[in-house]
N, C-alpha and C positions, 0 to 999 in steps of 0.2 A: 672549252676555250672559244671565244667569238671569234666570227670568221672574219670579223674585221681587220685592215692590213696593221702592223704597230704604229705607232706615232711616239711623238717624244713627249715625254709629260708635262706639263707648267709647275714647275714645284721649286723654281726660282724665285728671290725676292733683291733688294737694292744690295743685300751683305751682298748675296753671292757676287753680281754682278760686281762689284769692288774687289772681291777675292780673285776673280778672274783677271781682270783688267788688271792690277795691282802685282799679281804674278808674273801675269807676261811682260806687262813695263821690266820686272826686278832692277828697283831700286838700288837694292843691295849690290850686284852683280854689276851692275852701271856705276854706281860710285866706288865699288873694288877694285874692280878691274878699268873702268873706262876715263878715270880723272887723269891717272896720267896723260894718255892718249892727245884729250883734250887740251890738257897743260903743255903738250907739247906744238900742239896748234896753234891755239892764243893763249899762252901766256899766262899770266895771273889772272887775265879776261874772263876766265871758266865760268864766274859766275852770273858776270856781263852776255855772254852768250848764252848761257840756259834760259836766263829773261828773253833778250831776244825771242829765241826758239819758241818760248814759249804762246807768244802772241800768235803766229801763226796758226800752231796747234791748237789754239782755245777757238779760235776761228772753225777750225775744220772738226774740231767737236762739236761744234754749234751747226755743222752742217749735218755729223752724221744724226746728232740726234732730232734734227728737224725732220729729218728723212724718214727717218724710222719709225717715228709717229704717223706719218703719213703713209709707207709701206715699211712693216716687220715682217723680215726674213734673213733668215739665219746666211742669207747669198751677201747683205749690205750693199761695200760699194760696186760691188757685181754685177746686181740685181738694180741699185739704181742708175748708177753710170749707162747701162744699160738702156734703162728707158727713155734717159733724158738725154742723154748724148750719143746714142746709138750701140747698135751690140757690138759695135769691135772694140770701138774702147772700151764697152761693157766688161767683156768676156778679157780683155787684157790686161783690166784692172784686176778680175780675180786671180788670173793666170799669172800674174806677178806676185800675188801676193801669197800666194799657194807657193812657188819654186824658190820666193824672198824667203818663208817661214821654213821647209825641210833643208835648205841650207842652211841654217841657222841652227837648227837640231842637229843635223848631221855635224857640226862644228861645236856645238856646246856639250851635248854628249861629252863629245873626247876630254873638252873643258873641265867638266864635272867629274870626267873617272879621275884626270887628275887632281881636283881637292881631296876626290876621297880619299886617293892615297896619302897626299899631304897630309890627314887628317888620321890617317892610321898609322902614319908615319909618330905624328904627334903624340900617339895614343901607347906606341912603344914596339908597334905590328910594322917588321920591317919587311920580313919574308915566313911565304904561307907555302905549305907543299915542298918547300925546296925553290918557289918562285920567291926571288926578290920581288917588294915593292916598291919600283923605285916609279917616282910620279911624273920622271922627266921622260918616261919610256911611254912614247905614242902608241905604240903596240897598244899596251897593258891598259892605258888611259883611254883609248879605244873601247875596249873589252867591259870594260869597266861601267864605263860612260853608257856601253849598249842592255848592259843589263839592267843598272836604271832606269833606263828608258825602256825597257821591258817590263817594271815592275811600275812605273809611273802612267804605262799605259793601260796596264788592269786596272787601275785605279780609276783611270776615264773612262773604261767600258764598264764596269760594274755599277755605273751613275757619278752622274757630274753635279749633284749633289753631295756625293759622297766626296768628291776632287777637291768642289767649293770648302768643305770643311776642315779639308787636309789642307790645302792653303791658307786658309785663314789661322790657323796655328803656327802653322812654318812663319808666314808676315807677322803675328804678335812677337815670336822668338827674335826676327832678322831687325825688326824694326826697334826692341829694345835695347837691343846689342848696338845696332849704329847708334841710338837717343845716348845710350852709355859714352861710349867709346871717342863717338864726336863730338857731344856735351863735355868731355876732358881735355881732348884737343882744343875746345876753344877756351877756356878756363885757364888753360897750362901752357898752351903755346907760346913762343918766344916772338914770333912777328907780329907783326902789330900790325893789326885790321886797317885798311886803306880802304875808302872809298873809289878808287878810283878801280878797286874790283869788278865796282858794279856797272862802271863805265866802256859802252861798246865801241866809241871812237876812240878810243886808249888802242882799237885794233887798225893800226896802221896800212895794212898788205891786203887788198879786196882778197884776194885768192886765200890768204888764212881765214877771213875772215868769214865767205861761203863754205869753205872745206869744215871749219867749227861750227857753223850753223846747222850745214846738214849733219854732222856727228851731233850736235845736240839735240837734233829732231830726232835721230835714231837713240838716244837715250829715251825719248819720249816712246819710243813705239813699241806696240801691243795695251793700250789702254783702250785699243777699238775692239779687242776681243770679249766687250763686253755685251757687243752688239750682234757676236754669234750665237747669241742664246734666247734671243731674243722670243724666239717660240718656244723655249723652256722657261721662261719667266711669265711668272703670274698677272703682271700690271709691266704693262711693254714699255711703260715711262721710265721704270726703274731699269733698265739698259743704260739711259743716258745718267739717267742719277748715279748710278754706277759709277759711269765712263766719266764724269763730272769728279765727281769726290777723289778718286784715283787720280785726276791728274793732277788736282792742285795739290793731293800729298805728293805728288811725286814732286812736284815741283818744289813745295817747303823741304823735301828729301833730297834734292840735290843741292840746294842754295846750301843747304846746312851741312854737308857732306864738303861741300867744295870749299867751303870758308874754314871748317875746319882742320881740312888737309891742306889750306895755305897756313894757315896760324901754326900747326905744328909742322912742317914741311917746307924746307926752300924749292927752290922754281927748278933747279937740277935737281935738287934731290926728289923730288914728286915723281919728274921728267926718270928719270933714271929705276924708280922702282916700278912702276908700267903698272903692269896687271898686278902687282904684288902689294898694291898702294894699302890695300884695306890691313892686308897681314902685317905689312911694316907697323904701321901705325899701331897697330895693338901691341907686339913686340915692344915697341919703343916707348908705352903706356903704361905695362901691366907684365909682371913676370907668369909667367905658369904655374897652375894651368890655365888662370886667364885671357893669358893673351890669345888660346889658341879660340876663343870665343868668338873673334871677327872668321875667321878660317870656317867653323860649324856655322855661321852665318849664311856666310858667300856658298857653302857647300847646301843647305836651307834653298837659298833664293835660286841657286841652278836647278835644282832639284823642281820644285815651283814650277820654274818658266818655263820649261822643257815638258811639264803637265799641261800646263794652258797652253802650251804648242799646240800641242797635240790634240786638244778639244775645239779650239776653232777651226783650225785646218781642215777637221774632218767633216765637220758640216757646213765650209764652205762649199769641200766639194760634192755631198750631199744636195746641196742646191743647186749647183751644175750639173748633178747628176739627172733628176727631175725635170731639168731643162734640156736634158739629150745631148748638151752640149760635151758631157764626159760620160763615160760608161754605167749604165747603169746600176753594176755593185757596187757603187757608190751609194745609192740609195737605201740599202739594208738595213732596215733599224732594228734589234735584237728585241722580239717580246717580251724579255728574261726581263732585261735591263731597262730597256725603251729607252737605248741609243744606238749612235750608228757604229756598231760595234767591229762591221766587216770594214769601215773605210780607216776607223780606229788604227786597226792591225795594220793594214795594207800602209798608211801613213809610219807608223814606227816600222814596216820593213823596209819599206821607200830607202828613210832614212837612215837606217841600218846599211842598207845597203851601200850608199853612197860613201859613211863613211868606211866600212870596211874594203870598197874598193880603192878609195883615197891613200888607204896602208900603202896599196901595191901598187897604185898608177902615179907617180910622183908629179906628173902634171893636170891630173884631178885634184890633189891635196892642194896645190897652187893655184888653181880657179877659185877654189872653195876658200880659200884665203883669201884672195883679190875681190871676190864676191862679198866676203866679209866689210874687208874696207871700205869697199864702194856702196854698201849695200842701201847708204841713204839712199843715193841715187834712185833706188826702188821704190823706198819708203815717200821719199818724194813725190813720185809720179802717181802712185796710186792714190793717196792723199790728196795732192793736186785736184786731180780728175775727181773726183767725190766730192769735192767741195765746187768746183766751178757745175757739175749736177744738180747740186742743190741750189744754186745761183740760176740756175736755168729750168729748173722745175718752177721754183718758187717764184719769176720774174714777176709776174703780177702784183706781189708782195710790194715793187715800186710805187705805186699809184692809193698805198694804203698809210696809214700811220706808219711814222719815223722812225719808232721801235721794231715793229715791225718788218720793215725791209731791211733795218739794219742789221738783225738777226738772222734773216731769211735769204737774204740775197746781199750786201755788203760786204759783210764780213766774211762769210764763206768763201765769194769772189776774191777778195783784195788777198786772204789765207793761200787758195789756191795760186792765185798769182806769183805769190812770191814765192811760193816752195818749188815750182816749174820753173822762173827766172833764175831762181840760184841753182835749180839741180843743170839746167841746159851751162851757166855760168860755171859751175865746175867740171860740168864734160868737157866746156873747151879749155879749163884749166890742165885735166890731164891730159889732153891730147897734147899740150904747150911743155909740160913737164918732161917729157921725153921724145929724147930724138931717133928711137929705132925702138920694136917692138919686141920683147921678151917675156917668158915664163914666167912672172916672176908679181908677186905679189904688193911690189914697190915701185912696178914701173907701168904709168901713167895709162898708155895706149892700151895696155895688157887688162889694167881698172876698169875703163870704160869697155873694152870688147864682153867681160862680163856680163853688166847687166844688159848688152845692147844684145847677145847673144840669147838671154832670157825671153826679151822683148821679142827678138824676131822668132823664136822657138812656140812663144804667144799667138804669133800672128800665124806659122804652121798650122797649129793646133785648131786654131780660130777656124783655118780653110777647112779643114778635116770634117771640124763641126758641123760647119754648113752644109759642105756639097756632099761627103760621107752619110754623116749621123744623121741628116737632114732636121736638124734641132731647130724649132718652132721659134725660137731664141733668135734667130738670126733675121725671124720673117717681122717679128713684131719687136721687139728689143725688149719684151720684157719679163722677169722672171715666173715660174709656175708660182700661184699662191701658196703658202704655206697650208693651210686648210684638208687635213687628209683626202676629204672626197675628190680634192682637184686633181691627184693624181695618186696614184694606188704605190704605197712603198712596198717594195719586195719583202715579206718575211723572211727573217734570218731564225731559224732556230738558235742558235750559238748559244 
């Protein structure tokens, strides 16, 4: 065997890079679960605000992938924030986006133990061992959820090639089951298509109208997961081609989703099935065993996104780790595999962990909720900051052709702009929504302490890094190359 350290292989191409990003968005799982939500924000609006949202996000796509061209590594907006705006916001950009994403697993987990029981429910499997399955039991949905995610994490250490493949099957199955189900909805539905859907001044109330945006940004988010692989993919263009392709399905994936859960769905009745929106709709479509099609769906796309969790998570902090900034076994990349196979694991216990303390700390489970709701706010910030990076790297791009800066430096700028304006625009929204501070995952102060308790946990970490780990990160703001020889990854046998 060479005594050379592992590295991660380039045996990516544009599919993968689609597959990845494409999972982690989950379409499915956003228009199942997340229409109502939205319906109950704006209104018949939903479709009007995914447009919206969406301009922003094409913006800060067009930043990440300016960037990336310019430096590939698997750190992104870490690694560029970083340079161009200094390492605190650097290191805080990643550090949000790291504790935004195992929150997120720790929550969907549970999410996903219970479709599956729904789904074994469905299947005739009530009770196994003398255990009931009953899928309203957080315990069990818990349990459930972790083993999943136990088994969707061998799947990213054995090669993310192999992941890439496994997602792309799950998304041909999720994405024909919605093409079905919401191609009938709009066919068969009883209201009738209004224009004035697609109309964002139809949203009268500023405060609904940023609390929708940033929920439709976070429908949008994880389509920059395509840009953690970026040193496993062969031709570094194809990250953005990727992260490109994936969001305009997503966005034909919601428009089409949300117009046909109006057409078959009134504005209470949407409002009133919540998370249950994708299930109702097939019920109400197709008798069994058809109907339970959208359900293996929704159970499909959790499954998915909770894989591509877990594979850019690990090598963001892989690129932190290289930079001193996080502990070094971070760094471990398995020869076997030629991935990071120790940060892999260490990511699904994290997460594990959280949620299994969440059972028994009844005011963990309640952050982890309020984290939930608020967690644009995250998505937000770190977004933000990546695009006004790229606004600032690239500033020279002014003084050149009109295309040019406008891709370079405009658009990115005016993207970031607005995603900071409305996420600061909704912090004081819920600071306004409530007059005393509580536990509680509905009350405003309680939202915002969340992610501001993220931020300032950032900014600890951040000190640690520096005067601690004395991470080289802090002196130059910028990330280690990718390039094996620039810094020696620790062998893992695993």
């Amino acid at each position: 065997m060479s005594s050379e350290p592992p590295g991660l292989r380039r045996s990516l191409n544009v599919v993968d890079g689609v597959a990845i990003a494409a999972s982690s968005t989950a379409a499915t799982t956003s228009i199942g679960i997340g229409m109502g939500a939205l319906a109950a924000t704006v209104g018949l609006q939903a479709p009007a605000i995914l447009l919206v949202a969406f301009i922003p996000i094409l913006g800060i796509a067009a930043a990440y992938a300016r960037l990336n061209r310019d430096e590939p590594n698997m750190g992104s907006g870490y690694v560029w924030v970083g340079k161009s705006l200094g390492p605190w916001p650097g290191f805080i950009t990643g550090w949000v986006t790291l504790v935004g994403t195992v929150i997120f697993m720790a929550y969907t987990g549970a999410v996903t133990g219970s479709v599956f029981l729904q789904f074994a429910n469905k299947a005739g499997l009530h009770e196994l061992a003398g255990l009931a399955l009953d899928p309203n039991s957080t315990a069990l949905s818990t349990l459930v959820g972790l083993v999943i995610l136990a088994v969707v994490t061998y799947t990213a250490i054995t090669g993310v090639r192999q992941a890439t493949r496994l997602q792309t099957w799950l998304l041909v199955f999720e994405y024909a089951v919605l093409l079905v189900f919401c191609g009938w909805a709009l066919v068969s539905g009883h209201h009738a298509f209004q224009w004035s859907w697609l109309n964002p001044f139809a949203i009268s109330d500023g405060t609904a109208f940023a609390q929708g945006l940033v929920l439709a940004v976070f429908f949008f988010w994880g389509w920059d997961a395509a840009f953690s692989v970026t040193e496993e993919t062969k031709d570094i263009r194809d990250a953005g081609r990727g992260g490109f392709i994936a969001l305009f399905t997503m966005l034909a994936m919601f428009l089409y989703g949300a117009v046909a859960f109006q057409r078959e769905m009134s504005l209470p009745e949407l409002i009133a099935q919540g998370p249950q929106g994708l299930t109702h709709l097939g019920a109400k479509l197709a008798d069994e065993p058809w109907a339970t099609l959208p359900l293996l769906a929704l159970l499909f796309s959790a499954v998915a996104s909770l894989q591509s969790s877990v594979i850019p998570t690990a090598r963001g902090l892989l690129a932190m780790g290289r930079d001193r900034t996080m502990g070094q076994v971070w760094t471990k990349v398995s020869p076997r595999y030629e991935s990071p196979a120790v940060g892999t694991v260490l990511i699904m216990s994290i997460s594990a962990g959280v949620s299994l303390l969440a059972l028994v700390i009844p005011q963990l489970n309640q952050m982890i909720l309020a984290a939930v709701n608020s967690i644009g706010l995250v998505v937000a910030l770190y977004y933000g900051l990546t695009a006004l990076a790229c606004a600032v790297r690239f500033r020279e791009a002014l003084r050149g052709p009109v295309s040019g800066a406008l891709r370079a430096v405009v658009a990115p700028a005016a993207s970031g702009i607005v995603l900071l304006v409305i996420g600061v625009y909704l912090a004081y929204s819920y600071l306004t929504m409530s007059d005393h501070f509580e536990l509680s995952p509905d009350n405003g102060w309680f939202m915002l302490a969340v992610p501001v308790a993220i931020v300032v946990s950032g900014l600890v970490m951040a000190a640690y890094a520096q005067r601690v780990r004395r991470s080289p990160y802090f002196v130059t703001g910028r990330g280690t190359p990718p390039e094996p020889e620039a810094v020696p990854l620790t062998a893992d046998r695993t």
